[in-house]
C-alpha positions as a printed NumPy array, in Angstrom:
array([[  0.   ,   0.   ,   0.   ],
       [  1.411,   3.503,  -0.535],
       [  1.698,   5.779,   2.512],
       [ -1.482,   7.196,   4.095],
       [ -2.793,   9.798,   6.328],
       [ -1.903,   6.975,   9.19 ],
       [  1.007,   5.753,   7.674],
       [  2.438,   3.099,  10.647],
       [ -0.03 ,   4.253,  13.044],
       [ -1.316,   1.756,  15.616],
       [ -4.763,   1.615,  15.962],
       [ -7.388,  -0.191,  17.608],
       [-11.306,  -1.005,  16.329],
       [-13.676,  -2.538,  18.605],
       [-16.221,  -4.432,  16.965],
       [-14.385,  -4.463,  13.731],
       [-15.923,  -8.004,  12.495],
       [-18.975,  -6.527,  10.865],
       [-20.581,  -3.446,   9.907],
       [-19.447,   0.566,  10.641],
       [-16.198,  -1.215,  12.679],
       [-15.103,  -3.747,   9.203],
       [-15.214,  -0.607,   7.076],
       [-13.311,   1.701,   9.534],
       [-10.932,  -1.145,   9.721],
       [-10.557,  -1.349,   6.   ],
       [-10.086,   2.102,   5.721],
       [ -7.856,   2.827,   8.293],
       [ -5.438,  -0.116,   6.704],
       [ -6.098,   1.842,   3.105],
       [ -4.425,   4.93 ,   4.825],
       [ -1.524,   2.941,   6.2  ],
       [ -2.366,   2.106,   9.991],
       [ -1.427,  -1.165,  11.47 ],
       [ -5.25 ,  -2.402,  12.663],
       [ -6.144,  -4.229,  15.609],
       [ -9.575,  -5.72 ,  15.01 ],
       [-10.609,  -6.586,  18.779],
       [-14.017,  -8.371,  18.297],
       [-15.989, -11.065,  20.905],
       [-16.842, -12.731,  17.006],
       [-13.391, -14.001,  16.931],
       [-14.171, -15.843,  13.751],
       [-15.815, -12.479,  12.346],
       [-12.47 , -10.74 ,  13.867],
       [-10.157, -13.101,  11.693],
       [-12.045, -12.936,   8.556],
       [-11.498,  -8.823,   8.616],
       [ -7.685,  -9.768,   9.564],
       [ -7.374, -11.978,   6.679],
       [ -8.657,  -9.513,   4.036],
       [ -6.746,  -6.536,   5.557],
       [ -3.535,  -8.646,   4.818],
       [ -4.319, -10.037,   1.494],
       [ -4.782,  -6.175,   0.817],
       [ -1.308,  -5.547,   1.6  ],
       [ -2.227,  -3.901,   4.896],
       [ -1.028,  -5.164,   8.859],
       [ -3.86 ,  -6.482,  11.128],
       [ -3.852,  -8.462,  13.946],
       [ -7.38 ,  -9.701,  15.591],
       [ -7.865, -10.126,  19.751],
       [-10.975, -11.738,  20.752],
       [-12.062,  -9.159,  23.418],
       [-15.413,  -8.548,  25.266],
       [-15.6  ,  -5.174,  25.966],
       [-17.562,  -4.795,  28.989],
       [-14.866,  -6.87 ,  30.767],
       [-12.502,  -5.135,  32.157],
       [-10.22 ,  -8.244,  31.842],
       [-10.293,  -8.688,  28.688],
       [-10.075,  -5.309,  27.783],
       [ -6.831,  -4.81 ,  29.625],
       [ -5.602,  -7.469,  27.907],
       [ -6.611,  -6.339,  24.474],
       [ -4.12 ,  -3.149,  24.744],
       [ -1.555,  -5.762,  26.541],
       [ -1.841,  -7.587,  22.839],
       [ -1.063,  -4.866,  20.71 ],
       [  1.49 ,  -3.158,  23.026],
       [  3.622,  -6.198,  23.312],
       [  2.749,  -6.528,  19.261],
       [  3.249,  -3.061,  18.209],
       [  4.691,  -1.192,  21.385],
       [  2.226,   1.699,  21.391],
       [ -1.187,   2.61 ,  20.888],
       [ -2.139,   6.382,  18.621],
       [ -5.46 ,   5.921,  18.006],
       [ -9.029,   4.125,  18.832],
       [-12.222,   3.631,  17.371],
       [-14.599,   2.766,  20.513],
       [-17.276,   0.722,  18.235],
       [-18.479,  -2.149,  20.196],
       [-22.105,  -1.826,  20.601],
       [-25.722,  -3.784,  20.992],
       [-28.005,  -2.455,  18.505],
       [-29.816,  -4.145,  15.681],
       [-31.432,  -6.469,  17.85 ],
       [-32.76 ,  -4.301,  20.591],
       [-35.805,  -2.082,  18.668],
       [-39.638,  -2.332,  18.469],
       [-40.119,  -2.849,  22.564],
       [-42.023,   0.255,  24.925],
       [-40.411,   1.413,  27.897],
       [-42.936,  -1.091,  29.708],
       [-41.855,  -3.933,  27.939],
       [-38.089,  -3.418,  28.732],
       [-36.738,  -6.556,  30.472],
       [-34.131,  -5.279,  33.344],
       [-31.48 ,  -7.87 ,  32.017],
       [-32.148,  -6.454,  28.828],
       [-31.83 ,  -2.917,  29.645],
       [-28.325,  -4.276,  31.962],
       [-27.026,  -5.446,  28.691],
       [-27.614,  -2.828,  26.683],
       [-25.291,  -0.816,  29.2  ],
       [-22.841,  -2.877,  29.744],
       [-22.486,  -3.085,  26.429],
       [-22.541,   0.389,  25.291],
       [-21.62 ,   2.163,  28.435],
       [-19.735,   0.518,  30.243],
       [-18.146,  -1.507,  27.527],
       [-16.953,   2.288,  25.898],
       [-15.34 ,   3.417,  29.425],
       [-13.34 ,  -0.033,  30.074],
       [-12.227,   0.223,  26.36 ],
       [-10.89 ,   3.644,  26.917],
       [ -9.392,   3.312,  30.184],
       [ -7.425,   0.422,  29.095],
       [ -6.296,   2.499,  26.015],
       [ -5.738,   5.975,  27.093],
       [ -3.211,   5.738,  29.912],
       [ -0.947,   4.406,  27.511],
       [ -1.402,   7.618,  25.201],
       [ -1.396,   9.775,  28.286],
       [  2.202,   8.418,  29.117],
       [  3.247,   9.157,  25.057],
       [  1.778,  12.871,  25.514],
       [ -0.762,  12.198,  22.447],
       [ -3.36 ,  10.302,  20.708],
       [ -6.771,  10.452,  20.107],
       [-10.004,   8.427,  20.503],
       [-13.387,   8.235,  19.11 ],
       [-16.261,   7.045,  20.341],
       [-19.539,   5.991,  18.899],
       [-23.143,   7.585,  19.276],
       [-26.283,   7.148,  16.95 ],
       [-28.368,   9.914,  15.744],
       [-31.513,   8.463,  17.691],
       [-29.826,  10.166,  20.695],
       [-30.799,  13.426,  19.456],
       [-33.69 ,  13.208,  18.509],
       [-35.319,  10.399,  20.81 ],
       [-35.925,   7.49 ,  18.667],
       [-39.17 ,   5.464,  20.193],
       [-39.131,   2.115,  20.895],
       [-35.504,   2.137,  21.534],
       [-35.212,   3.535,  24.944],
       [-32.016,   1.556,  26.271],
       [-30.742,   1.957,  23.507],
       [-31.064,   5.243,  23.099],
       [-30.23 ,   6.535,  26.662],
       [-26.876,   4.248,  25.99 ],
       [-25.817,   6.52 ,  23.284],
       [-26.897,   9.784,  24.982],
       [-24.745,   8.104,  27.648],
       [-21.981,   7.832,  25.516],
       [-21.958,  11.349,  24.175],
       [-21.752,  12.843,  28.027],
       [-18.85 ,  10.367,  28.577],
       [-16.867,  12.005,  25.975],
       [-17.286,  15.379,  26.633],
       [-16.206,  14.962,  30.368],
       [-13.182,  12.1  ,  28.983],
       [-12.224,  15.13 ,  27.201],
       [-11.516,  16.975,  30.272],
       [ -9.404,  14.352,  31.626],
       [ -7.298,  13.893,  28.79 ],
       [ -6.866,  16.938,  27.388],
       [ -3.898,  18.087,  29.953],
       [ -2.027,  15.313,  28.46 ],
       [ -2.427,  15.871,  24.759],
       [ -5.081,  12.898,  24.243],
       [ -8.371,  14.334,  22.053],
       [-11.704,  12.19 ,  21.966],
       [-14.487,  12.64 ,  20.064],
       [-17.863,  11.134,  19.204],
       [-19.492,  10.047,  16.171],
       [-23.494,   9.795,  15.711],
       [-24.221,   8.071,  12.525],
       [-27.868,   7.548,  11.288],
       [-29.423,   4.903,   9.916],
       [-27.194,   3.44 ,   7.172],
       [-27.68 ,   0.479,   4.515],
       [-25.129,  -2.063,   5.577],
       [-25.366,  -5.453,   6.651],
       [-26.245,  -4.19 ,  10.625],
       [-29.512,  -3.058,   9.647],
       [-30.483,  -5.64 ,   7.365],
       [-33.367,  -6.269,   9.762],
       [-34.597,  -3.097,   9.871],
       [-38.376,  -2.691,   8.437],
       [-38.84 ,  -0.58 ,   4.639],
       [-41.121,   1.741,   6.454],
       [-38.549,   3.159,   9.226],
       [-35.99 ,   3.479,   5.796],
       [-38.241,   4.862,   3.76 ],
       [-38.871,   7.761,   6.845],
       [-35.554,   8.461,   7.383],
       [-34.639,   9.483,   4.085],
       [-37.777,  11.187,   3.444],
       [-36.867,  13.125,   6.147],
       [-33.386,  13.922,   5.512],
       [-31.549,  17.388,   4.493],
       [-29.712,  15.009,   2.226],
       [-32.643,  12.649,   1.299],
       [-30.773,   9.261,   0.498],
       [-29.522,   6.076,   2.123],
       [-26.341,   6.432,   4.232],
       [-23.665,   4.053,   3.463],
       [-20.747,   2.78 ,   5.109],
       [-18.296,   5.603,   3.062],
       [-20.067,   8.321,   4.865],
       [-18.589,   7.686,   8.181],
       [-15.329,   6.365,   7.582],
       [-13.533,   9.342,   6.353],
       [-15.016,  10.899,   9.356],
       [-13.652,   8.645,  11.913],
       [-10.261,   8.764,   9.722],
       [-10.389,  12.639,   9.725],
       [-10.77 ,  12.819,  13.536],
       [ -8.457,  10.142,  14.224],
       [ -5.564,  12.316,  12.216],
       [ -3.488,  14.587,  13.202],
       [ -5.603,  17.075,  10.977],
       [ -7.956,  17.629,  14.222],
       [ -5.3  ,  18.128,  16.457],
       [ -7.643,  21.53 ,  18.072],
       [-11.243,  19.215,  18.263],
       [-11.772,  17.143,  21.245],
       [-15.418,  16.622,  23.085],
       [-17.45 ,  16.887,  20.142],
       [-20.388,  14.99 ,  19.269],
       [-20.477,  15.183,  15.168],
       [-23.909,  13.724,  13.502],
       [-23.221,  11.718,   9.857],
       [-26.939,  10.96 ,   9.078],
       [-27.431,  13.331,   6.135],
       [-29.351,  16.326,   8.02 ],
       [-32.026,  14.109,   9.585],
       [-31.264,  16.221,  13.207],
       [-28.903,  19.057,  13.306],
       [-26.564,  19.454,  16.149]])
């Protein structure tokens, strides 16, 4: 591959097997970054691996769970001892195709648990296994990943929902923290996009969000990775805390 924006940069996608996290993996390895694809999907994990390489890219794959704390330690352990530093992570991990069409009522509480120790929880451990290490190195940066429902209160998806509004406050006060030490974080709210994620989701709900779009199409995959890419770069080096909304004008923010 020829050098990139993140030529030899070390960074780390959560939930890289499938969906948004695959293509920021793919596109990350396009621009020259050595990928570490931690996914619980192992298998899924590999697969990305695999096709990173045979692109002529570096990628290693860490089955990791990210709401334990465990196993997220040990994911930055991997790549440390693989790669001996960590610039950059892409917080993806997340419950979310298979959590719509319930009322609040209807919300089961290990359901609802789930969802946040997914989401929530699972974003904090991720980050506080990653960002000491950048914190020692004086730079880095992290993003983190939101959904467009959190603005504008998607029904029927109330855990999931509050987990992403959760996620947004997170970043704004991680940004705090880090900042002193030259570490950014930021958060990215896609919408709804056609991918292989949201294969499950009904034509109607589609068909409303683009109707109801500034930009009035489907999303794809390509409209949030040069996003993540752009805030993962050195090109952002002044934005940290910000919640930024890729869902073509469906909420402004």
């Amino acid at each position: 591959m020829k050098p990139g924006r993140h030529q030899d940069k070390v960074i780390i996608v959560t939930g890289a097997g499938r969906g948004l996290g695959r293509a920021y993996a793919h596109h990350l390895a396009a621009e020259g970054a050595l990928v570490a694809i931690a996914e619980i999907d192992i298998g899924a994990g590999i697969t990305v691996k695999d096709e990173i390489v045979a692109a002529g890219g570096d990628a290693i794959a860490i089955e990791t769970d990210v709401s334990s704390k465990e196993a997220t330690i040990r994911m930055a352990d991997v790549v440390l001892e693989k790669w001996g530093f960590i610039d950059g992570l892409v917080a993806n991990a997340a419950l979310a195709n298979s959590v719509g069409g319930k009322l609040y009522t209807d919300i089961a509480v290990d359901e609802w648990d789930r969802i946040m120790q997914v989401n929530v929880r699972g974003t904090w451990l991720t980050c506080s296994a990653v960002a000491p290490h950048m914190q020692k190195r004086k730079k880095g940066s992290i993003v983190t990943v939101s959904s467009d429902t959190a603005m504008w209160g998607s029904p029927r998806l109330l855990h999931y929902v509050t987990s992403k509004g959760a996620v947004e406050a997170f970043t704004r006060a991680m940004a705090r923290e880090l900042g002193p030490d030259g570490v950014r974080i930021n958060c990215v709210a896609p919408g709804l996009l056609n991918n292989d994620a949201t294969a499950g989701v009904p034509k109607p709900k589609r068909e409303w969000n683009i109707q109801n779009r500034a930009l009035p199409r489907e999303g794809t995959v390509e409209d949030l990775v040069g996003l993540v890419s752009f805030l993962l770069s050195d090109e952002a080096s002044f934005i940290t805390g910000q919640t930024i909304v890729a869902d073509g004008g469906l909420v402004f923010h």
